[in-house]
Structures are given as C-alpha cells and as structure tokens.
C-alpha positions as CSV (number, residue, x, y, z in Angstrom):
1,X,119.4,178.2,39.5
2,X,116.1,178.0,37.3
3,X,114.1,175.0,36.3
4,X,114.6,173.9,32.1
5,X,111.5,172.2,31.1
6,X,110.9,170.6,27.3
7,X,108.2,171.8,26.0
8,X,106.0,168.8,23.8
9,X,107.2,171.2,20.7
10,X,110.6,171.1,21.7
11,X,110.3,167.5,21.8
12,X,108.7,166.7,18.5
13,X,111.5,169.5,17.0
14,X,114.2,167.4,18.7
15,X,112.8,164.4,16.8
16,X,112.7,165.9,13.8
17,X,116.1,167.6,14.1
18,X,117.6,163.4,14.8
19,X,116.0,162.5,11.8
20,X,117.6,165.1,9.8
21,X,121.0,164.8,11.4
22,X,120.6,161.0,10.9
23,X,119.2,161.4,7.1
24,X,122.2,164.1,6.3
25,X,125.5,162.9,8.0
26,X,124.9,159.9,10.6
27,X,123.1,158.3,13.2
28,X,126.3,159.1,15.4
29,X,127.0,162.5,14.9
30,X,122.9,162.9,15.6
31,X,123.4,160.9,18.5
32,X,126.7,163.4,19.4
33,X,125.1,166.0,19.1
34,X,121.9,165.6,20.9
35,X,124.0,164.9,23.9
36,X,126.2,168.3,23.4
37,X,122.7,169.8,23.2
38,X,121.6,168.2,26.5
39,X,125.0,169.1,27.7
40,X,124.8,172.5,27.0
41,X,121.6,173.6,28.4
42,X,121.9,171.4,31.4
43,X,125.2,173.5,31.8
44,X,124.5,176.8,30.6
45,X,121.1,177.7,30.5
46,X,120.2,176.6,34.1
47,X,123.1,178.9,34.9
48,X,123.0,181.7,33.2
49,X,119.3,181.8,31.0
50,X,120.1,185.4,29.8
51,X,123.1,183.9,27.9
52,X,121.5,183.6,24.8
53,X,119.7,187.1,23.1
54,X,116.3,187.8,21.9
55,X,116.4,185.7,18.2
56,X,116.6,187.9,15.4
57,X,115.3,185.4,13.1
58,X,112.0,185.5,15.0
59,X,111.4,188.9,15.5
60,X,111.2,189.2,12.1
61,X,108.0,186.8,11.9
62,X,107.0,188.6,14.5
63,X,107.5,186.4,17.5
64,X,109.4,188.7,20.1
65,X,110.0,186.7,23.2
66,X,111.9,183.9,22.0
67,X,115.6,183.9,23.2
68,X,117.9,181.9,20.5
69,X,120.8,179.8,21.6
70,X,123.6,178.9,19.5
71,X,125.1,175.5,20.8
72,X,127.3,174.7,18.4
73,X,128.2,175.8,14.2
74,X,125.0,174.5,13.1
75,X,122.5,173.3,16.0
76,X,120.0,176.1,17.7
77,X,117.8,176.0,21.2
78,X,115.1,178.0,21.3
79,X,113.4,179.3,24.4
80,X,111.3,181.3,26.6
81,X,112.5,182.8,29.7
82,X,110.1,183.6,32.8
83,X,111.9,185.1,35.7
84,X,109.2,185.3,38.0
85,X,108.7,181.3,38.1
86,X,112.3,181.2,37.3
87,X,112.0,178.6,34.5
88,X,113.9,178.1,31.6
89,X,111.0,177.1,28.9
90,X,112.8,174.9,26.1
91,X,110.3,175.7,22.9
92,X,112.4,174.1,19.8
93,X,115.5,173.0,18.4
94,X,116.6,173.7,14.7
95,X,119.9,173.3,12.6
96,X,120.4,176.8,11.2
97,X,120.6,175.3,7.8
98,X,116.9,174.6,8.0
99,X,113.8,177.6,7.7
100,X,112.5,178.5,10.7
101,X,109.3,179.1,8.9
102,X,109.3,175.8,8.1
103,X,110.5,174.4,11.6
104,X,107.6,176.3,13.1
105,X,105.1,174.8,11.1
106,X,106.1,171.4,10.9
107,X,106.1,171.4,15.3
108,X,103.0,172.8,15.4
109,X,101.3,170.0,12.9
110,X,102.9,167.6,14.9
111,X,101.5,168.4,18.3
C-alpha cells in the first residue's frame, strides 16, 4: 500500500478545477465529482500507482515523469510515483477540455 499525498499545486489545481466545474455546469456536479476524484485515488492509486501510464501530453513539453490518470470522461490526476519511499505524489488535476500549458502555469503563479 503506498502513501497519496497532495501536493500545495495539486491543491490550488483542485481549486481551480471547482471553480471551473462550478462556472461551466454546476456547483453539484463540481461537488460530484471532486468526491469521485477523492474516490478514485483513495481506491485506486493507493492500490495499484502503476495504473495510470507516463502522460503523453507532458512528455511532449518535456516533463517525463508525470504519470496521467484518467478518472472519469473529462477529469485528469496527475502524479509522481517514488517507489523507494513508496508514495503516491498527487501534482495536479485538470479537465482534459482545458491546456495543460495553461493548467501548469496558472498552479505555479498560484503557489
């Protein structure tokens, strides 16, 4: 079993992903679906962490050690893996609707 830890970035990206659940559909289905999200990685990742592959989005920008978890249609987790301390690093969350260029940015300014 590994340890998931939030990362303050994966924090201020889950903020910002409410806020554009809440501005686009609902403050429900934002509320929903932080839940699943919490769900999900409570579940799966500190199960199985390799469950998710390296993200293809990122490697492009040149970030290779970021794996990318789908949790549902729309909403992403991403994370860092470290086996040896056996930790389950929780970096950002996204709606694949959204740039990841962007995403990126905007956490970092925030911090």
């Amino acid at each position: 079993m590994y340890k998931v830890v939030a990362s303050p970035a994966f924090k201020a990206s889950l903020k910002r992903f409410t806020y554009f659940l809440e501005n686009k559909h609902s403050k429900k289905l934002a509320a929903d679906t932080v839940k699943t999200i919490r769900q999900k990685i409570e579940q799966n990742l500190a199960q199985n962490p390799e469950i998710a592959p390296v993200s293809e989005r990122l490697v492009e920008l040149g970030i290779n050690r970021y794996r990318q978890y789908r949790i549902d249609e729309h909403s992403l987790v991403f994370y860092i893996l470290d086996e040896k301390e056996k930790t389950v690093l929780l970096l950002a969350v996204m709606d694949s609707r959204q740039s990841v260029e962007k995403l990126l940015f905007e956490v970092m300014v925030s911090l």
